[in-house]
C-alpha positions in Angstrom: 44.4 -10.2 -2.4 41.2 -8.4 -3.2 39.5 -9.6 -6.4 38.9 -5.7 -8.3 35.5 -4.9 -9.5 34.4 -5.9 -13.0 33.3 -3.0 -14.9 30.0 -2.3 -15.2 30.3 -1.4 -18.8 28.6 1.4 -20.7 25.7 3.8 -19.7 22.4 1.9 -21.1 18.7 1.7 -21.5 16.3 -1.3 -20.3 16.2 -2.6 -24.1 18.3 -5.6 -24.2 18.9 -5.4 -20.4 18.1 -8.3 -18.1 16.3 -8.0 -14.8 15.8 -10.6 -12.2 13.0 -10.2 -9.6 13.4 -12.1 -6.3 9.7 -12.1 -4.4 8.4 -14.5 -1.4 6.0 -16.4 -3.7 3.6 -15.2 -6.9 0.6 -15.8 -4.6 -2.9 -14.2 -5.7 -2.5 -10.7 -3.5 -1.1 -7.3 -4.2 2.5 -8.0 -3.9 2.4 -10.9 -6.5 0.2 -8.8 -8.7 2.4 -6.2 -8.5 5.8 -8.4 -9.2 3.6 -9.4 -12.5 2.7 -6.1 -13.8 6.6 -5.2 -13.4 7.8 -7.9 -15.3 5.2 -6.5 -17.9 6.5 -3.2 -18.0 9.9 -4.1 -18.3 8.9 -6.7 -21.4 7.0 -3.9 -22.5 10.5 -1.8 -22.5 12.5 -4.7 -24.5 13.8 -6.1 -21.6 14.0 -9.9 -20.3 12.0 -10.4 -16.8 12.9 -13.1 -14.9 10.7 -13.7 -11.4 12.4 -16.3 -8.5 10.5 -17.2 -5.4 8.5 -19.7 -4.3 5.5 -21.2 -6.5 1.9 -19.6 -6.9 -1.4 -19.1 -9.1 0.5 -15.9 -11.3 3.5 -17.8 -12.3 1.1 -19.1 -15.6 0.2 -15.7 -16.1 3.7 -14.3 -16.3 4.9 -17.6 -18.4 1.8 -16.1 -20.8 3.2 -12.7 -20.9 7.1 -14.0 -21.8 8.2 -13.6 -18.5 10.2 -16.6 -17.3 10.2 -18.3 -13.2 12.8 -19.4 -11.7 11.5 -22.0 -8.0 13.3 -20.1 -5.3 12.5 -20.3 -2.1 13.9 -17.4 -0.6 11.4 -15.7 2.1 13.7 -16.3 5.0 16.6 -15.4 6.9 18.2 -19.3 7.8 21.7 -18.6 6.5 21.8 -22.2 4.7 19.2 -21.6 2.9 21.0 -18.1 1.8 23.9 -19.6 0.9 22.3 -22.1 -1.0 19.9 -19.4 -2.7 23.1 -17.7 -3.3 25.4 -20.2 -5.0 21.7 -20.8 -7.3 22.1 -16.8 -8.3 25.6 -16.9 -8.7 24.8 -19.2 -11.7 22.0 -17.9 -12.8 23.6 -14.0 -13.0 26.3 -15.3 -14.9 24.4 -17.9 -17.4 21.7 -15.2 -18.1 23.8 -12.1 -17.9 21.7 -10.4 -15.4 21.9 -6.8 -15.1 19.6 -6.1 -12.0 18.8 -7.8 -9.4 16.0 -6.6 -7.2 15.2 -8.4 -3.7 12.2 -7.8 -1.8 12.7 -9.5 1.4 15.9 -9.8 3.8 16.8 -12.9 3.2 16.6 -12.3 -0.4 18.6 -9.5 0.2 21.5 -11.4 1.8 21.7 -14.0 -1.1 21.9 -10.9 -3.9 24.3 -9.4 -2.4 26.4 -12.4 -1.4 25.8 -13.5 -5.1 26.4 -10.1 -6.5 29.5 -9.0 -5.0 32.3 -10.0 -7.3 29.8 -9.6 -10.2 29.0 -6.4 -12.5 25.3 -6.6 -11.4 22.9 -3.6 -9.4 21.1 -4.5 -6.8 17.6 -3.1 -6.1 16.3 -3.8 -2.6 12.6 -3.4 -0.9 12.2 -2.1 2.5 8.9 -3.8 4.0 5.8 -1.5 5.1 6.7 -1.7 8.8 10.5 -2.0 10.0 10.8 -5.1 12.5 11.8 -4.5 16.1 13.9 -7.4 17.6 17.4 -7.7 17.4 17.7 -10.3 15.2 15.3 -9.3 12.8 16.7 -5.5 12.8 20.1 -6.9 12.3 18.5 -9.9 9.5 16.9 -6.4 7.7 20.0 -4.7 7.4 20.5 -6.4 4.0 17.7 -4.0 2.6 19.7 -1.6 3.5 22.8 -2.1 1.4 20.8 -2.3 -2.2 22.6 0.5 -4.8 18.9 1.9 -5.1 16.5 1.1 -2.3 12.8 1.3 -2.5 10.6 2.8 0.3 6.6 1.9 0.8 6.3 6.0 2.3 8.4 8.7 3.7 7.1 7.6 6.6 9.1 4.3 6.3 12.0 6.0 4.5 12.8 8.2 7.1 13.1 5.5 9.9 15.3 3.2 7.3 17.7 6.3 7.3 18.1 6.8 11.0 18.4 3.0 11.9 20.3 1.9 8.8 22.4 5.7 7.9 20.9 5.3 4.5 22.0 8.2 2.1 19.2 9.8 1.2 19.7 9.8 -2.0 19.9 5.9 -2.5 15.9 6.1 -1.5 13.0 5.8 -3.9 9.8 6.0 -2.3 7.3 4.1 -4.1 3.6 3.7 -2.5 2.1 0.5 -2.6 -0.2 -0.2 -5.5 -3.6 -1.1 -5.4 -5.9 -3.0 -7.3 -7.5 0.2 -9.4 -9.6 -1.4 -11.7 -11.5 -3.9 -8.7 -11.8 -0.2 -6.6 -13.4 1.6 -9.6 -16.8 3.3 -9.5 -17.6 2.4 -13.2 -17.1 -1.7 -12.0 -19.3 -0.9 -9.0 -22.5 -1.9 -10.1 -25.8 0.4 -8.7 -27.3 -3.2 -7.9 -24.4 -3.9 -5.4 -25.0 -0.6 -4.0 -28.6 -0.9 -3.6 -28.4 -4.3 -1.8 -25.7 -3.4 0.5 -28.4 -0.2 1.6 -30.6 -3.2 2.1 -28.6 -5.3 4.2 -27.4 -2.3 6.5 -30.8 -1.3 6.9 -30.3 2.1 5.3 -33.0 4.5 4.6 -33.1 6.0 0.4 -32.1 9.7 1.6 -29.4 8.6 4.5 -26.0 10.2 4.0 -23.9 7.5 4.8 -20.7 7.7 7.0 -18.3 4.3 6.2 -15.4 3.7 9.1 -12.9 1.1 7.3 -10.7 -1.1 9.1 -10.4 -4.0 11.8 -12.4 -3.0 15.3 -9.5 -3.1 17.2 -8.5 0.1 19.8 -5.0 0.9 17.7 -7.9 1.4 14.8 -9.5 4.7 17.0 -13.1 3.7 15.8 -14.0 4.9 19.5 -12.7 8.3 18.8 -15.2 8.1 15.5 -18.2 7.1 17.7 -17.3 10.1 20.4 -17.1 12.4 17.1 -20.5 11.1 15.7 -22.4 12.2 18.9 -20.9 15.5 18.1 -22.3 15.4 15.1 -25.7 14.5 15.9 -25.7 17.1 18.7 -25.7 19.6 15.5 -29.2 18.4 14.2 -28.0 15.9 12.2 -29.5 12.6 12.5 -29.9 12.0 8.2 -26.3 10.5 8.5 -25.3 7.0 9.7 -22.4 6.1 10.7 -21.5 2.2 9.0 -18.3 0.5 11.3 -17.3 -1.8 8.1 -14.4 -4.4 9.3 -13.3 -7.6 10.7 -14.9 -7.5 14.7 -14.7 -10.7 16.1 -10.8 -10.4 17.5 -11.8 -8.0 19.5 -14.8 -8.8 20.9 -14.3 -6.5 24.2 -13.5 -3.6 22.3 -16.4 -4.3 19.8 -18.7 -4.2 22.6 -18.0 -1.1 24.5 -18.3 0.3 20.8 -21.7 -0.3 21.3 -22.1 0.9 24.6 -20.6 4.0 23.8 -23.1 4.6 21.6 -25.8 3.9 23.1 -24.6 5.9 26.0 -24.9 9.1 23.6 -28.2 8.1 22.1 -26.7 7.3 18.7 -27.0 3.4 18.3 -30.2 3.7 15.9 -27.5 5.5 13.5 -24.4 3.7 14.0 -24.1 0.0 12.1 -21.1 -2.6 13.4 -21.6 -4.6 10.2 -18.1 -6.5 10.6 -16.1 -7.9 7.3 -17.9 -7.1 4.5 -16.8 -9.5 1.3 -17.7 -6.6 -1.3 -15.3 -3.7 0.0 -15.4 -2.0 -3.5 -19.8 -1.8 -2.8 -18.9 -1.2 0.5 -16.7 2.5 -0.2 -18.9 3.3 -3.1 -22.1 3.1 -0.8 -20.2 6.1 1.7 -20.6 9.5 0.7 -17.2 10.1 3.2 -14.6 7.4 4.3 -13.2 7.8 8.1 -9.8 5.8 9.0 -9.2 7.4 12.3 -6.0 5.3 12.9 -4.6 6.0 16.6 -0.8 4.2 15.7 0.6 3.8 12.1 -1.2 1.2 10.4 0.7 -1.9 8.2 -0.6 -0.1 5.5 -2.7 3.2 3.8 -4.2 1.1 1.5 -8.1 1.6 2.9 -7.6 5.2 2.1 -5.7 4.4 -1.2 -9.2 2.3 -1.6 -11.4 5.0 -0.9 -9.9 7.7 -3.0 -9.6 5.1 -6.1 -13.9 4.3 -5.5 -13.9 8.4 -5.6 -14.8 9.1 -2.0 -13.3 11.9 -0.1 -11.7 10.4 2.9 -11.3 11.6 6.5 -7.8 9.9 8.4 -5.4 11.1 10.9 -1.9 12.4 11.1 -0.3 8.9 12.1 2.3 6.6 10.3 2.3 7.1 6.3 -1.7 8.0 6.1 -1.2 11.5 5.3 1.1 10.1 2.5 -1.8 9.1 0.8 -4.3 12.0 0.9 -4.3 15.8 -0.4 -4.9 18.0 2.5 -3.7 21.2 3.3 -0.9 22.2 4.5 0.4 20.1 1.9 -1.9 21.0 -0.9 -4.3 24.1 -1.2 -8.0 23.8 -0.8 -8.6 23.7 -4.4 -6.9 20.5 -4.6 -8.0 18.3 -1.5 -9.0 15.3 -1.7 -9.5 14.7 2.0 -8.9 15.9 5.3 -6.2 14.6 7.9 -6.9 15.4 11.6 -4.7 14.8 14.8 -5.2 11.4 16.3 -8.0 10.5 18.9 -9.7 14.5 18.9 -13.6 13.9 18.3 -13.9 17.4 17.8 -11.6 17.7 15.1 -13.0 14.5 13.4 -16.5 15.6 13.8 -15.3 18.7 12.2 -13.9 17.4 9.0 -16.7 14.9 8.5 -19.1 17.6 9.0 -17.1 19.8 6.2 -17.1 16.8 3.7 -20.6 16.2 4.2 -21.6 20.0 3.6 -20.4 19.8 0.2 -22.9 20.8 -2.7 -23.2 18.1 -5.0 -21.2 19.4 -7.7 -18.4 20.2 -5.6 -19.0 16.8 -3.7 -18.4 15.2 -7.6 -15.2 17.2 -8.7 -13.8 16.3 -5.4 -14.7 12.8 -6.2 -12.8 13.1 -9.4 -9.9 14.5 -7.9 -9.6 11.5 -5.8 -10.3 9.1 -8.1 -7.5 10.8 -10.5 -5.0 10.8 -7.4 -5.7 7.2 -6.8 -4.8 6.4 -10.5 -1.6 8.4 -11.2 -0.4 7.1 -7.1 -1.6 3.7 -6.7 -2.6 1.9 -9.4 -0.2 -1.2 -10.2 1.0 0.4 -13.8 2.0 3.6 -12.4 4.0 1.9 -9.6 4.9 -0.5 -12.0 5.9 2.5 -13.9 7.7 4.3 -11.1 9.7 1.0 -10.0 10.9 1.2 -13.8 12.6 4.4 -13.5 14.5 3.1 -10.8 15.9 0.4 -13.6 16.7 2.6 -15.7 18.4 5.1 -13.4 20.8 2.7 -12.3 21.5 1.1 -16.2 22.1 4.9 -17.6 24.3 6.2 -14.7 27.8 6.5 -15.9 29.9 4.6 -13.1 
C-alpha cells in the first residue's frame, strides 16, 4: 500500500525556514562563491543555511557567516554512492527539519529526491550550462528534471530542458549565472594596470583599442573577427588595433593561420595574439569595444557578462544564450543598447557593429558604458542572483498546496 503524502503544512516565509544546499564542492570559483553568497541571503532572511558537498577553501567562510557544512560527496552519478548520499539526507531532513532542498548536480538530484519522497520537503534542482549528449548521461540528468522548481543558466538552456525532459514551463526559473562584479569593476581597475597592459601590447597613447575575448579555438570565430578587421581598415581606419586576448596554445594550427590571415590582408601591424592574459579585469577595461564572435554556443556568456560589468559595450553573435546577456535591438530599443549581436561568421556584419561602437562621441560612448555597467549589476552580480535564487524559496514556502 502506498505510504500518503505528509502535509506540507501552512503557507510560509523564509524566516524560521530551513534550507539545505547540495553543491559538488565549495572550491574557490564562481559556483562556490555563488553557493556562499546564497547561504548569506537566506541568513540574511532569518533562515538556517545548511551547504553539503565535498570540502573546499569557502567552507571557513560560510562557518564565519553562521552557515553550517555538512562533508558530502555527491558530484556523481554511481548509484551506491546515491543511495548512500541518500540514506545521509534522509537523516539529516528529518533531524534538522529541512524545508528545501536544492541539488545542483544529477547525482545530487537523484539522492534528494530518493531522500525526499516520502517526506514534506521541496526540492529545488539546477540544470547545468550545457545539457550532456550521451545516453547515459541524458538519462543520469533526468533527475534535474523532476525538482518542484527548476533553475535554468538561460532561455537558451531552458528551452532544450523542456523539449528533452517535457518540463512545464512554468516549473522553470531562469537564473543567469553570476559573476564576480566587484573583481570586473572599473573603479577596482587601476589606471596603472591599464597603462602597463598598453605597454606590454605595444599600444600607441591615441590607439582605439579592439579586445577579442576567449580561447583561439575555430568554434571561438576569431577568424571571422580578423576577415571583419580588414574590412575595417579598408575604411581608413588604421588608429584601431585589434587585441586577440585568450588561451592560444591548444590550438596551435588554428592560431597560426590567424596570423596568416592577417598578414594576407595587410593588417598584422594592428592585430595582437597576446594569449591568456592573468589580469582579464585590465585586460576589458583597456578595450574601448569587446568582440565574442562565438560561431557555436559557448559553456558560458560570462566574457560578455565580463565586459558589460568593466562598462564596455560588447559586440557577440546570435548563438547559444549570448544574446541573453546583451541589450540589442530587436529586443531593446536603441536608447537602451548596450551592445550589438550579429549573425554568426558574417565579417561584414561584424565589421559593421564594431565600426558603429567605435563611432560613438564620447559622451554617448560613457552613458552607454553606464548602461552596461548597470545591466551587469542588476543581471550578474552574485547578490542579485543570490537574490533571484531567493525568490524561488520563497515561492515554493508561500504557495498554498
Amino acid at each position: 500500500m502506498p505510504v500518503a503524502q505528509p502535509s506540507r503544512g501552512k503557507p510560509r516565509s523564509l524566516a524560521g525556514a530551513t534550507i539545505l544546499q547540495i553543491v559538488p564542492a565549495l572550491s574557490d570559483d564562481p559556483a562556490g562563491h555563488a553557493a556562499v553568497e546564497i547561504a548569506l541571503t537566506l541568513l540574511q532572511s532569518g533562515a538556517r543555511a545548511i551547504i553539503a558537498g565535498d570540502g573546499g577553501p569557502l567552507v571557513g567562510e560560510l562557518r564565519a557567516l553562521g552557515g553550517q557544512w555538512l562533508p558530502m560527496i555527491n558530484d556523481s552519478i554511481n548509484p551506491f554512492r546515491i543511495r548512500r548520499n541518500a540514506r545521509q539526507l534522509t537523516e539529516l531532513i528529518a533531524a534538522e527539519r529541512v524545508d528545501i532542498v536544492h541539488a545542483q548536480s544529477a547525482g545530487a538530484a537523484w539522492s534528494a529526491l530518493q531522500a525526499t519522497h516520502r517526506q514534506p520537503v521541496f526540492t529545488v534542482t539546477s540544470f547545468p550550462d550545457r545539457l550532456s549528449t550521451g545516453a547515459w548521461t541524458k538519462a543520469a540528468g533526468a533527475s534535474l528534471a523532476r525538482g518542484d522548481r527548476v533553475i535554468a543558466p538561460s532561455s537558451y538552456i531552458s528551452l532544450a530542458m523542456i523539449d528533452r525532459y517535457r518540463i512545464a514551463p512554468e516549473r522553470i526559473t531562469v537564473i543567469p549565472r553570476a559573476v564576480d562584479t566587484a573583481t570586473f569593476n572599473p573603479a577596482a581597475i587601476s589606471g596603472e594596470r591599464i597603462a602597463a597592459l598598453r605597454r606590454v601590447w605595444g599600444l600607441l597613447p591615441n590607439m582605439r583599442v579592439v579586445v577579442i575575448a576567449g580561447r583561439v579555438a575555430p568554434w571561438n570565430g576569431q577568424m571571422s573577427m580578423v576577415d571583419a578587421a580588414r574590412l575595417i581598415v579598408a575604411q581608413g581606419r588604421r588608429d584601431i588595433a585589434f587585441v586577440f586576448v585568450g588561451e592560444d596554445r591548444r590550438h596551435l594550427r588554428y592560431a597560426a593561420s590567424l596570423r596568416r590571415r592577417a598578414q594576407t590582408h595587410g593588417i598584422d601591424t594592428l592585430c595582437r595574439f597576446v594569449g591568456h592574459c592573468p589580469d582579464m579585469p585590465a585586460a576589458l577595461a583597456v578595450a574601448d569595444v569587446v568582440v565574442v564572435p562565438a560561431l557555436q554556443p559557448p559553456l558560458t556568456g560570462r566574457a560578455v557578462s565580463e565586459a558589460q560589468a568593466v562598462g564596455r559595450p560588447v559586440v557577440t553573435t546570435a548563438v547559444g544564450m549570448l544574446p541573453e546577456n546583451v541589450l540589442a535591438p530587436p529586443r531593446m530599443s536603441d536608447a537602451l543598447r548596450t551592445g550589438w549581436v550579429v549573425r554568426p561568421n558574417h565579417a561584414g556584419e561584424l565589421a559593421g557593429a564594431v565600426g558603429a561602437a567605435l563611432a560613438y562621441y564620447p559622451t554617448a560612448a560613457e552613458a552607454l558604458g553606464a548602461r552596461a555597467r548597470q545591466f551587469a549589476e542588476f543581471m550578474f552580480s552574485p547578490q542579485s542572483v543570490a537574490e533571484a535564487i531567493r525568490g524561488v524559496y520563497t515561492s515554493l514556502l508561500s504557495r498554498d498546496r
